[in-house]
MOPAC internal coordinates of N, CA, C and O (Angstrom, degrees):
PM7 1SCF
backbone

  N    0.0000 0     0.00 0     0.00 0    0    0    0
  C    1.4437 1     0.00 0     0.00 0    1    0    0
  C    1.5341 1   108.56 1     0.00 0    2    1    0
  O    1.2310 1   128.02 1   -38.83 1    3    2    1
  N    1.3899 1   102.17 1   141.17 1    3    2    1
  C    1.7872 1    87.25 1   171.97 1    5    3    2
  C    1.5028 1   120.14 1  -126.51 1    6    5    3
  O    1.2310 1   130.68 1  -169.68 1    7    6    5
  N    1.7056 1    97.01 1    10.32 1    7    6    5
  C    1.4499 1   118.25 1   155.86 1    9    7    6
  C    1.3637 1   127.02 1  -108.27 1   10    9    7
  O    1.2310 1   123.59 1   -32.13 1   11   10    9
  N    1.1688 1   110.72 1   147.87 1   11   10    9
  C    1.3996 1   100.58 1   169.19 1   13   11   10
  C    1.6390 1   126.11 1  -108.69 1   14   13   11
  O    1.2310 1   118.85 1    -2.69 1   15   14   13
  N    1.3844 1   119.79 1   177.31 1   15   14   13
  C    1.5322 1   103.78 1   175.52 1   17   15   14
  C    1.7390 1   111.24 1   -80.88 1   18   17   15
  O    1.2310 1   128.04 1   -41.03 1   19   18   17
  N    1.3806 1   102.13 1   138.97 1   19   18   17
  C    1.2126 1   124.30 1   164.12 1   21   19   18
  C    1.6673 1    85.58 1   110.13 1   22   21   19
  O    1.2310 1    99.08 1  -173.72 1   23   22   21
  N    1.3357 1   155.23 1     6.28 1   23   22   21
  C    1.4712 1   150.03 1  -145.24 1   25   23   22
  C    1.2053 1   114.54 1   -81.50 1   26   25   23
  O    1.2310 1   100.19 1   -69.49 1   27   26   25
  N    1.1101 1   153.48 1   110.51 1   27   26   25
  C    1.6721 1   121.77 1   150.29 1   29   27   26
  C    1.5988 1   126.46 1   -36.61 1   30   29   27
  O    1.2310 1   123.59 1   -17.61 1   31   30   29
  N    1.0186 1   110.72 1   162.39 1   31   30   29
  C    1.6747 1   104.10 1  -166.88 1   33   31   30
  C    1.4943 1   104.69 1  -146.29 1   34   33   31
  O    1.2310 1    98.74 1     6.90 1   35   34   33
  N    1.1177 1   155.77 1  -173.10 1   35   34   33
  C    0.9348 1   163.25 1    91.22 1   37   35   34
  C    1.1993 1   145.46 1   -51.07 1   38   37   35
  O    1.2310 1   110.65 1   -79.23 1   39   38   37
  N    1.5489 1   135.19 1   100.77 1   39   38   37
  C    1.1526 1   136.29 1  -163.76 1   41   39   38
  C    1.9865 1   112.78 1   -38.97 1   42   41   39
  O    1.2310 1   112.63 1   -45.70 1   43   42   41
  N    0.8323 1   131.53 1   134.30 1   43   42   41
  C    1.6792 1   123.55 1  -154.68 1   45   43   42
  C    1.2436 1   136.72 1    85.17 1   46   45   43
  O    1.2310 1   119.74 1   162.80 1   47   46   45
  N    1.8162 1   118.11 1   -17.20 1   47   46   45
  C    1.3299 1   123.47 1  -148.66 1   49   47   46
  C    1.6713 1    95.86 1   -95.21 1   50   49   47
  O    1.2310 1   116.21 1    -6.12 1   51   50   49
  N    1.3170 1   124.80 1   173.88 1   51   50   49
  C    1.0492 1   118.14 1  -157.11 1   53   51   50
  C    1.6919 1   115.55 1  -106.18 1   54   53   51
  O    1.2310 1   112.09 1   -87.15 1   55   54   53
  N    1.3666 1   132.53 1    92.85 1   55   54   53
  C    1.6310 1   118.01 1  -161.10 1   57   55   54
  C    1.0067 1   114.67 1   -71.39 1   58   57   55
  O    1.2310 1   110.14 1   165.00 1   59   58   57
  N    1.6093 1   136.11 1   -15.00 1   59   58   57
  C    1.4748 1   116.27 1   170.21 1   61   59   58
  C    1.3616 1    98.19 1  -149.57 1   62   61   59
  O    1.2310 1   114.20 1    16.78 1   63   62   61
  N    1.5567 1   128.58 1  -163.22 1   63   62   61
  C    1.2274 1   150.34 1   148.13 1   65   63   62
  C    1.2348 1   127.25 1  -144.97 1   66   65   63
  O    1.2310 1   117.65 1   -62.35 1   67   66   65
  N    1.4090 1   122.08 1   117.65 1   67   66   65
  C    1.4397 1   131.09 1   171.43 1   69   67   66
  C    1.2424 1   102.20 1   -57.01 1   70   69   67
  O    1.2310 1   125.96 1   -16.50 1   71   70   69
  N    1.2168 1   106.16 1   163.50 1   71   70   69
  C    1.8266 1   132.83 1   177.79 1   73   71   70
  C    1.5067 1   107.30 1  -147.67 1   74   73   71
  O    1.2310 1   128.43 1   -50.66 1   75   74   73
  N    1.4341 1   101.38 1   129.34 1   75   74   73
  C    1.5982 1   101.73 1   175.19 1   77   75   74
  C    1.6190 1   103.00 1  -162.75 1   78   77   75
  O    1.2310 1   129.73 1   -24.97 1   79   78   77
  N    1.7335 1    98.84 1   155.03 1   79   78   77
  C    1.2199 1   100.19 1  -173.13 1   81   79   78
  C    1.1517 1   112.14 1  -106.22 1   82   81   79
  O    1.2310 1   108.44 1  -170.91 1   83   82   81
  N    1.6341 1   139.23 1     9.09 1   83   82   81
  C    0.8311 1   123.84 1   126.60 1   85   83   82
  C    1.6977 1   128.01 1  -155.97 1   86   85   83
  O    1.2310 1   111.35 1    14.09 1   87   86   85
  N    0.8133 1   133.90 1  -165.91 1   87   86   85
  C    1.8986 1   131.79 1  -144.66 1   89   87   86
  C    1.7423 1    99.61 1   -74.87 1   90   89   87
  O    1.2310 1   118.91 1   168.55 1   91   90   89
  N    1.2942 1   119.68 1   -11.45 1   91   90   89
  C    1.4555 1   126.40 1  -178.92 1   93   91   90
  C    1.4842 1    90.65 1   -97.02 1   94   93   91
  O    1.2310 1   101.83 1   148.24 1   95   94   93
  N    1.1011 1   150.78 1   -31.76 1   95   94   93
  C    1.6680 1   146.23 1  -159.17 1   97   95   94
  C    1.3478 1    98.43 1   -96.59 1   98   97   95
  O    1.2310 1   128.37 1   149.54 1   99   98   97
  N    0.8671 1   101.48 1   -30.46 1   99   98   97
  C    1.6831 1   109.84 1   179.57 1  101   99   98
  C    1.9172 1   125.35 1   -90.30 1  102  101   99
  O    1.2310 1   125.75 1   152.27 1  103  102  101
  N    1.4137 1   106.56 1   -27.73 1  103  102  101
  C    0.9769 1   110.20 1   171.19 1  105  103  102
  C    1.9693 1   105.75 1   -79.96 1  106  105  103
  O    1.2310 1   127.04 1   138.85 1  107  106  105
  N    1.5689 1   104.07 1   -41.15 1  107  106  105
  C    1.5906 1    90.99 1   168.19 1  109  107  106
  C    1.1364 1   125.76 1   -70.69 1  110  109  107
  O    1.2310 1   111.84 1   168.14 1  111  110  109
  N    1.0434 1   132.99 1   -11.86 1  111  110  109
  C    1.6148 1   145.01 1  -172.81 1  113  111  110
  C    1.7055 1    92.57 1   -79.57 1  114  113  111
  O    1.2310 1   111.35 1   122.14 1  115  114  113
  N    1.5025 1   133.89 1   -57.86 1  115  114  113
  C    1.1522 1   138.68 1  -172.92 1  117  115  114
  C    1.5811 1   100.82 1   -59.04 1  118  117  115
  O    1.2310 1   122.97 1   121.45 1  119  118  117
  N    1.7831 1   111.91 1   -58.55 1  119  118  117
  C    1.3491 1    91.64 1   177.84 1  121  119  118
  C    1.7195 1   130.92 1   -76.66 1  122  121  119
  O    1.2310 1   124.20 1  -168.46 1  123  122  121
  N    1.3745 1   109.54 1    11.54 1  123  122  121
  C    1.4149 1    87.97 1   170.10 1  125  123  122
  C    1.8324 1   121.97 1   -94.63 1  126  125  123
  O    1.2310 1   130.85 1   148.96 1  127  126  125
  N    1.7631 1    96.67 1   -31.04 1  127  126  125
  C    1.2495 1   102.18 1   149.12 1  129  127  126
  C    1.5208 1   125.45 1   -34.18 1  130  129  127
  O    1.2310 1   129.15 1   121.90 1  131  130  129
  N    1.2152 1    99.97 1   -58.10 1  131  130  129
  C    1.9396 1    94.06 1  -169.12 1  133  131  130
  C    1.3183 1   108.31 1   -64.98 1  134  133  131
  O    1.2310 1   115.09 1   157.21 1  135  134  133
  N    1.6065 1   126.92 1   -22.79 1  135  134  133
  C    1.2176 1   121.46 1   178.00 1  137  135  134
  C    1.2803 1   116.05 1   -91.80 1  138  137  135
  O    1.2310 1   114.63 1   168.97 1  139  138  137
  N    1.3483 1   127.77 1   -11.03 1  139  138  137
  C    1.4531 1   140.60 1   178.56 1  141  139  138
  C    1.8125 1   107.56 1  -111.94 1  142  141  139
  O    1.2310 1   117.64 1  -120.21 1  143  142  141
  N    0.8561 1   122.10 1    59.79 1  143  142  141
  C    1.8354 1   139.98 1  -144.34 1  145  143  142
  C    1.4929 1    77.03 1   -97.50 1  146  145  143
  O    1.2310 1   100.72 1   145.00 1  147  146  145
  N    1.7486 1   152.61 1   -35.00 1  147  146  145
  C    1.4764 1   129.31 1   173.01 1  149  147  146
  C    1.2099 1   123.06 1   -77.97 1  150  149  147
  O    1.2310 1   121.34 1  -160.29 1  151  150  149
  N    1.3441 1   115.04 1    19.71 1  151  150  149
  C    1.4445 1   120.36 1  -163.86 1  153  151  150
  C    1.7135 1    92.14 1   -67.45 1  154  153  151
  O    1.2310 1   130.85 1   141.00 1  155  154  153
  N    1.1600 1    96.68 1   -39.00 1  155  154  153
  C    1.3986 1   112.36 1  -146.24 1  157  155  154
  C    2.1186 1    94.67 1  -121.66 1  158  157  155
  O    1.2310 1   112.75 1   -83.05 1  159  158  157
  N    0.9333 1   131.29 1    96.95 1  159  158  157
  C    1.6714 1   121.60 1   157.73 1  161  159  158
  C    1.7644 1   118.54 1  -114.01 1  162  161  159
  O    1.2310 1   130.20 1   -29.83 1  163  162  161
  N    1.1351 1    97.94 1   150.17 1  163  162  161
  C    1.5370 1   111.70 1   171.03 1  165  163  162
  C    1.5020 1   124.59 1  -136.46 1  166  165  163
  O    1.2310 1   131.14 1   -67.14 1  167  166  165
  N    1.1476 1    96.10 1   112.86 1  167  166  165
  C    1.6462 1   115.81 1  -176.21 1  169  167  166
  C    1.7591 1   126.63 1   -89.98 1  170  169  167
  O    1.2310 1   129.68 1   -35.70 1  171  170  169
  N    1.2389 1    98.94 1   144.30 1  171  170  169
  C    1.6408 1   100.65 1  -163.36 1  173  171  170
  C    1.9630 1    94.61 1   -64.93 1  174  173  171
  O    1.2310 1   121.88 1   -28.85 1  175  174  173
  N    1.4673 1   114.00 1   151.15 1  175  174  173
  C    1.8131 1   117.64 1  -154.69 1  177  175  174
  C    1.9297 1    79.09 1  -105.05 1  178  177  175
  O    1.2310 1   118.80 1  -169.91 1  179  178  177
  N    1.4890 1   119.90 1    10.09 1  179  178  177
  C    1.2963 1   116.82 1  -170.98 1  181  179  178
  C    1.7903 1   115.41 1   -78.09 1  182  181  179
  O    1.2310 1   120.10 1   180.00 1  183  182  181

């Protein structure tokens, strides 16, 4: 993660990065994210 909760952020900035060792760990890692899309939310600080 390279945010934390409660953070300010910057519109563009980057909230995490996967790591994988190889192109199959990584392609499941992407799809479970996309199907698990609340893992992670960000709300307007307005």
């Amino acid at each position: 993660m390279h945010a934390h909760v409660g953070q300010a952020i910057e519109a563009g900035a980057p909230l995490l990065t996967l790591h994988a060792e190889t192109r199959g760990e990584l392609d499941y890692a992407r799809g479970y994210f996309a199907r698990h899309a609340d893992i992670v939310t960000v709300e307007d600080a307005a």
